[in-house]
C-alpha positions in Angstrom: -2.7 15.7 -4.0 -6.4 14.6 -3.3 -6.5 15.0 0.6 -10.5 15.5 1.9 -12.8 13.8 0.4 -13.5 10.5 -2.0 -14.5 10.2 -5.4 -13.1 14.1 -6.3 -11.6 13.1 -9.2 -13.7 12.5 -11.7 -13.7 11.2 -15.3 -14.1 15.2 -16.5 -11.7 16.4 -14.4 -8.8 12.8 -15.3 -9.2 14.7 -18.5 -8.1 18.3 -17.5 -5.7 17.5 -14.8 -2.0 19.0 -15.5 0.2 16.8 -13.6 2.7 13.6 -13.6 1.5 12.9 -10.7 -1.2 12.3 -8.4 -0.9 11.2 -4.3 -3.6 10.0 -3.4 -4.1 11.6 0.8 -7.8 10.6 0.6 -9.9 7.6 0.5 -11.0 6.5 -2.9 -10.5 10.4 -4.1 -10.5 8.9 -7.7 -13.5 7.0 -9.5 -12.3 3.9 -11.6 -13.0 5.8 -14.2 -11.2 8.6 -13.7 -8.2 6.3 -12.4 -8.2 4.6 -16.2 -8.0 8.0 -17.9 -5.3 8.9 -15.8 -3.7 5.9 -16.5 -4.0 6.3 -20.4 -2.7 9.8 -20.0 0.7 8.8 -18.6 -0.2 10.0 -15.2 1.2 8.7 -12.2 -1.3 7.5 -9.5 0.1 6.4 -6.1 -3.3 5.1 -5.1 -4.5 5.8 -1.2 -3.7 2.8 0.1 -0.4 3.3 0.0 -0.3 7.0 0.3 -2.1 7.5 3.0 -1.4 4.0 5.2 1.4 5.6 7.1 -1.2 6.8 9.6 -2.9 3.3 9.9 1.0 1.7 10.6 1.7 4.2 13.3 -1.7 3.1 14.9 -1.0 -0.9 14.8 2.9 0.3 15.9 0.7 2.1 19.4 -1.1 -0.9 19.5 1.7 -3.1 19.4 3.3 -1.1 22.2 0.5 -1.5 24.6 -0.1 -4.5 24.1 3.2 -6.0 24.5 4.5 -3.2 27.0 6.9 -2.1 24.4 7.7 2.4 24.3 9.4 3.3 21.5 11.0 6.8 20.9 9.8 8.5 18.4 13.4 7.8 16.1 12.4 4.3 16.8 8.7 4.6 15.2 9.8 7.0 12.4 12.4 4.1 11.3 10.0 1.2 11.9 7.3 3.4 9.5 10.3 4.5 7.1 10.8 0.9 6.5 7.8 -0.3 6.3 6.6 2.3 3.7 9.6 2.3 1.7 9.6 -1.8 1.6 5.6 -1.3 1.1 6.7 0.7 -2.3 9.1 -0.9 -3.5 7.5 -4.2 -3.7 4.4 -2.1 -5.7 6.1 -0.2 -7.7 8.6 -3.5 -9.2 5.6 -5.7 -9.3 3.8 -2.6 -11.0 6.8 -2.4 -13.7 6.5 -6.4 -14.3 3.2 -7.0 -14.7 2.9 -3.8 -16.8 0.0 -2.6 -14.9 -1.0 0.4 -12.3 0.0 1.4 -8.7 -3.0 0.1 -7.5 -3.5 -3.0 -9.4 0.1 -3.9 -8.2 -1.2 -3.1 -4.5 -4.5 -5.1 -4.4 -2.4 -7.8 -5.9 0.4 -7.8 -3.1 -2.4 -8.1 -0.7 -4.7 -10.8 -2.3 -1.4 -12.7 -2.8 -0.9 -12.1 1.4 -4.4 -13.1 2.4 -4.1 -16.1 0.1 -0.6 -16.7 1.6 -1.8 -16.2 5.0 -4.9 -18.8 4.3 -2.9 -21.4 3.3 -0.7 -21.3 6.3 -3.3 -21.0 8.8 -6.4 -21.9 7.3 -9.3 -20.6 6.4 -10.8 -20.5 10.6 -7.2 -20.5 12.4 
C-alpha cells in the first residue's frame, strides 16, 4: 500500500512487485506506466481516488455540518462514510467488470459521466 509520496511505483518496480493487490493511500503513487504493467500482470489496483477519498468525504461531511448547523456523532459520520464508500465501490468495481477495464478507468468514467450529468441538468454556468 503506496501511502507517502506520488509517482513511487514505477515501470521497473510494476515489474517486481509480489502482490494481488495494490491500495493506492497516496496521490498518483503509480506512473501510467507502471499502472498498465500492473494491469497486464493480473494485479489488482484500487487506484487513490478511491482509496484514499474517505478523508476528503469526512471533510465535505464537517463542512456540511457547519454550514447547515447539523452535529453528527461520530456513529452517524462513520455510517454516512461507510455508505458512501461502499456505494462509491461498488458502482467501480461492476462498471469495471462490464466494461472489461481497470479500477481507475471505471472511476474517471463514473465521474465524467456525473459532471456530464450534472451539466446537462444545470448547464454549463448554473
Amino acid at each position: 500500500m503506496p501511502a507517502a509520496l506520488e509517482g513511487q511505483i514505477l515501470p521497473e518496480r510494476a515489474q517486481t512487485i509480489k502482490t494481488r493487490i495494490v491500495v493506492e493511500g497516496a496521490n498518483g503513487p503509480t506512473t501510467p506506466a507502471a499502472d498498465d504493467i500492473l494491469r497486464e500482470r493480473g494485479i489488482l489496483v484500487v487506484p487513490d481516488v478511491l482509496a484514499n477519498a474517505g478523508g476528503v468525504t469526512v471533510s465535505y461531511f464537517e463542512w456540511v455540518q457547519d454550514f447547515s448547523s447539523f452535529f453528527w456523532s461520530e456513529d452517524e459520520i462513520n455510517q454516512r462514510l461507510e455508505r458512501i464508500m461502499i456505494g462509491a465501490f461498488e458502482a467501480i468495481w461492476t462498471l469495471a467488470a462490464e466494461r472489461k477495464v481497470s479500477l481507475r478507468t471505471a472511476t474517471f468514467i463514473i465521474a465524467c459521466q456525473r459532471v456530464l450529468a450534472a451539466r446537462e441538468q444545470r448547464g454549463l454556468y448554473p
